[in-house]
N, C-alpha and C positions, 0 to 999 in steps of 0.2 A: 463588486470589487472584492478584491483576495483581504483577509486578516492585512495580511504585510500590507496593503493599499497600495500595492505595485500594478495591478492586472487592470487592463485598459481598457477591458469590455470588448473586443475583438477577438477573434479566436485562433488559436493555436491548434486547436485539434475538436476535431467534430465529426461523430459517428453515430450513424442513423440505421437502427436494423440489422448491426452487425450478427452474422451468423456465421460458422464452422464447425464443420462435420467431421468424424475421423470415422470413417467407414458409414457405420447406423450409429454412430454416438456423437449426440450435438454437444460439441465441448462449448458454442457459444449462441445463445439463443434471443436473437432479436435486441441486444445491447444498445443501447443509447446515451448518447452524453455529450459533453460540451468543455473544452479545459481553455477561458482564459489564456491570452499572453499573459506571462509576466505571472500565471500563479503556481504554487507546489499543489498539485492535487494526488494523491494517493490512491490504489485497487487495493482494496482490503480483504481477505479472502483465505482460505483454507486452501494447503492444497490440494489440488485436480479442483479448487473452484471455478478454473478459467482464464487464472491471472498470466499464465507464462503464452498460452494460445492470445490472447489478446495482445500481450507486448511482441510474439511473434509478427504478429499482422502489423500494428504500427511502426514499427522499426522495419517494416519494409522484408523481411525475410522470406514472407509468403504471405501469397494474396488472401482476401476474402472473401467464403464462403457464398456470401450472401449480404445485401445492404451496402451503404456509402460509407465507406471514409475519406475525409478531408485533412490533410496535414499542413499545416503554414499555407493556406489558401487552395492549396491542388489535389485535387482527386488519385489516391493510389490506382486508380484503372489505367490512367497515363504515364508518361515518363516518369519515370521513379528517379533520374539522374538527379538534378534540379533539387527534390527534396532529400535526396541523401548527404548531398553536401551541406545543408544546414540542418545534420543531427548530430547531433552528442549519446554515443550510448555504449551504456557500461552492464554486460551482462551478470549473471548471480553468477556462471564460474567465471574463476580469470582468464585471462587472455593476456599476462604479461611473462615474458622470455623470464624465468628465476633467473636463466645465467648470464643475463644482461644487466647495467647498469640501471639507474631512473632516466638518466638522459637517456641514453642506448634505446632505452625504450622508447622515449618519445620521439627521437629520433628517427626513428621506423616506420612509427604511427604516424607523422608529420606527413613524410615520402608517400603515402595511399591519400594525401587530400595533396597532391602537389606542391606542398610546402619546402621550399629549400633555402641554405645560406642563411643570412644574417635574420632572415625573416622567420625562419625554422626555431633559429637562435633565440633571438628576441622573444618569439612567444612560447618557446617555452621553459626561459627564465619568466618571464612571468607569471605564468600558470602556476609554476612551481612554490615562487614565494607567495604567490594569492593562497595557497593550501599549506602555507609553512613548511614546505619541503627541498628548498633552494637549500640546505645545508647537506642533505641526503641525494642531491643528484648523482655524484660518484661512485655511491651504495652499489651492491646488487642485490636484486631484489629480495630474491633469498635471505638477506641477511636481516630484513624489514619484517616489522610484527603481520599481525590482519590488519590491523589498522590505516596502520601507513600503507600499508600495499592494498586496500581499498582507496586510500587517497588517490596514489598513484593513477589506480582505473578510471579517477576522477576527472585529473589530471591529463590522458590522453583523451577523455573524451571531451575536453574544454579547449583541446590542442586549436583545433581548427574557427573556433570563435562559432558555435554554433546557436541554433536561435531556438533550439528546443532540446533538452536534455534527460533522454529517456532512461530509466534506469531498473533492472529486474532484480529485486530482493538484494539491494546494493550493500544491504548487513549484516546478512546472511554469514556465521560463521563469528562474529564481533560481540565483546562485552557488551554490555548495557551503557556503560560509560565512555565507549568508542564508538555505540551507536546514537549516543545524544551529542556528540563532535560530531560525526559524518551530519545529522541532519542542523547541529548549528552553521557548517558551510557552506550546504545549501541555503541557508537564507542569507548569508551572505552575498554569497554569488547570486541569489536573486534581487537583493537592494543595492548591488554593486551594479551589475550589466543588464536587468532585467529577464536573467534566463530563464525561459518556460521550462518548472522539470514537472514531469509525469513519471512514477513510480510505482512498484508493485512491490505488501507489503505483507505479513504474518505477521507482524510485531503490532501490537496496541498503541504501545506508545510512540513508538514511530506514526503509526495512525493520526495519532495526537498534534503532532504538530505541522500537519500538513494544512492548510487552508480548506482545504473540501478533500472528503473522501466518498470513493464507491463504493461499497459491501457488492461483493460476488458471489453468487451461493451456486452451486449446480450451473452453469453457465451463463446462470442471470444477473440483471445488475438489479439488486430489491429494495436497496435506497442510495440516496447521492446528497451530499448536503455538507455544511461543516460539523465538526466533530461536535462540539456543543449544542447542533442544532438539532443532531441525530441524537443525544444522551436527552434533550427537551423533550422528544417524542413520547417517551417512557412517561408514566402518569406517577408520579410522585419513586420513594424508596423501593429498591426491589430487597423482598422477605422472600428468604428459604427455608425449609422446614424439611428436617430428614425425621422420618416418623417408619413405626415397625410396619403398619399397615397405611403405606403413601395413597394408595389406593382406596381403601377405603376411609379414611380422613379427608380426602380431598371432599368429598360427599358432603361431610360435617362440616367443612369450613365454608363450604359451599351456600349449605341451609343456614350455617349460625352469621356467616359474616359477610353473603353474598358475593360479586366478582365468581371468576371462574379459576380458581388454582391451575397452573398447567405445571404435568407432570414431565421432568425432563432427568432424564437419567436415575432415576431413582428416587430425586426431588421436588418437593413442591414449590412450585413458586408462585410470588404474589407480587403486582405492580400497586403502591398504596403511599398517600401522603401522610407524611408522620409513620415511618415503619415503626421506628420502636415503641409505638404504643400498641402495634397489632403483634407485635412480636411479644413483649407480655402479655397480652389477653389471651395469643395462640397457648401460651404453657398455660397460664387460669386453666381457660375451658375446657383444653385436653391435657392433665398432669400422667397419666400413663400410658397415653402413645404419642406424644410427639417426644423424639428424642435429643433435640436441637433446634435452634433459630438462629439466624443470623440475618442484616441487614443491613443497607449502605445504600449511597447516592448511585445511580446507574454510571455503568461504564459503555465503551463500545461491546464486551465481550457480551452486556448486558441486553443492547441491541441489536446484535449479531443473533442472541434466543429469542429475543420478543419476533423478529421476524421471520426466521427461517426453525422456530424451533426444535433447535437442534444445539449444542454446544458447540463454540468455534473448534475443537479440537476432538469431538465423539465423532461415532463410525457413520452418521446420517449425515456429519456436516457436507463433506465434499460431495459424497455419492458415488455411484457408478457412471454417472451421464458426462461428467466432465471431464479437458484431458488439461 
C-alpha cells in the first residue's frame, strides 16, 4: 500500500524487460517494475538516464524495444485506442496555445476526447476550481506565471477524467515553492479521485514526496522502493573528507579505521553510524592532510552514489549508453 494508503494492490502499470535501442545505444536495458493504482510513484534520474525514453513508451508514443508492458490491464502490442482514452499526460514542454485563453484551451483539448456542450462545460469548471484556477479561466495564457501555466497543463490533462496520469519533469522550469504546490495537488487529486500518477523527476525533493521511487542510472532501474526505505539502505551517516592526497589517505583510513572509503569526485566518502564521532577522529589521526569533514543523515542524492557511484549531477552519472 502507497504512504497515502490509497493504492489497492492492483496494478496500473507493469513492465517486464523493458528494452530500447537508438541505433547500437540501449537507452533502456531490461527495466522492470510495478505502479499500483491509486499510488504517485516517481523515475528519478539524471539526464539521458532513461527517464524521457521510458515515459515515451508508456504514454504510448512509440513502441517497445523489447519486453511486456501492461497499462490499466492491456498490453501495448495491441490496440492502443482503449488505453489512450484513460491517460492524462502532461509533457516537460508545453503544449498550451499562449494566445488562447485557460478555457480556450481546454476547450480544444476537451474536442480530441470527444467531449462537447454542457458536458465539455461542466468538467472543465471543475477541473479548474479543483486546481484553483476557476478565477483565471478568461486569462490568456501568456499572461500566467510557470506556475499557473503548469496548473493549466494539469488541468487539460484531468479534462477527460482519466485513470492514470503520466507526467514528464512536470516542474521543470518552477521555484522550489511552486514545485511543492504542483506536488501538493497531486496528492490531492489522488485522495480525491484516486488517480494513478507516474512521473519522471531531477528534483530530490520532488523525489521525496512520491510514495515509491525508481533511481535510473545508464538505462537501468538499480533500486525501486520508498524514499525512506532507499535512504534505510545506507549503513548509518555518510562522512566526506576532502584531503590533499584523497588517494593516498584513503589507504590510511583504510588500515586505521577499516570499511572501504570510496573515492568520488575528488572525495572520500564514508557510510558509518554515529559520523561525527569518525568525523573527529578523521582530523586526530590525520591533522595535516585531511582538509575537511563533513557529515549528515543520507539523502536520495546520497543513494543515488552509494549505488551507481557516481554523483547525481557529475559526467559518469548519465553516460553515453542512455537517451
Amino acid at each position: 500500500m502507497s504512504r497515502g494508503g490509497t493504492a489497492n494492490g492492483s496494478a496500473a502499470v507493469e513492465v517486464e524487460g523493458l528494452r530500447h535501442f537508438y541505433g547500437s545505444r540501449e537507452a533502456l536495458a531490461g527495466v522492470s517494475f510495478r505502479v499500483s493504482r491509486g499510488e504517485i510513484y516517481g523515475f528519478l534520474g539524471p539526464n539521458g538516464g532513461g527517464k524521457t525514453t521510458l515515459f515515451k513508451v508508456l504514454s504510448t508514443l512509440m513502441p517497445a524495444g523489447g519486453g511486456t508492458v501492461r497499462v490499466l490491464g492491456r498490453d501495448l502490442r495491441g490496440d492502443l485506442r482503449p488505453v489512450r482514452r484513460c491517460l492524462g499526460i502532461a509533457f516537460q514542454r508545453a503544449s498550451l496555445d499562449p494566445k488562447l485563453t485557460v478555457a480556450e484551451n481546454l476547450r480544444h483539448h476537451g474536442h480530441l476526447y470527444g467531449l462537447m456542450g454542457a458536458t465539455l462545460r461542466g468538467q472543465a469548471q471543475a477541473v479548474l476550481a479543483r486546481l484553483g484556477l476557476a478565477d483565471r479561466a478568461a486569462d490568456l495564457v501568456e499572461t500566467l506565471s510557470g506556475g499557473l501555466q503548469r496548473r493549466v497543463e494539469l488541468a487539460k490533462s484531468l479534462l477527460h477524467r482519466p485513470e492514470l496520469l503520466l507526467l514528464d519533469e512536470p516542474t521543470t522550469g518552477l521555484d522550489p515553492g511552486a514545485r511543492r504546490d504542483f506536488m501538493t495537488y497531486l496528492h490531492e487529486l489522488r485522495a480525491q479521485d484516486g488517480v494513478t500518477v507516474l512521473l519522471t523527476t531531477h528534483f530530490f525533493e520532488e523525489a521525496e514526496r512520491c510514495d515509491r521511487i525508481g533511481i535510473l542510472h545508464r538505462g537501468r532501474l538499480v533500486a525501486t522502493g520508498a524514499p525512506e526505505e532507499l535512504r534505510g539502505r545506507i549503513g548509518g551517516d555518510v562522512v566526506e573528507i576532502r584531503a590533499k592526497d584523497p588517494e593516498g589517505l584513503r589507504k590510511k583510513i583504510r588500515d586505521r579505521f577499516g570499511g572501504e572509503p570510496v573515492l568520488v569526485d575528488g572525495t572520500l566518502r564514508l557510510e558509518r553510524p554515529r559520523g561525527h564521532e569518525l568525523a573527529r577522529e578523521l582530523v586526530e589521526a590525520f591533522p595535516g592532510e585531511v582538509q575537511g569533514v563533513t557529515f549528515g543523515q543520507p539523502t536520495l542524492e546520497d543513494v543515488f552514489i552509494h549505488l551507481t557511484g557516481h554523483r547525481f549531477w557529475g559526467e559518469g552519472a548519465a553516460g553515453g549508453t542512455a537517451a
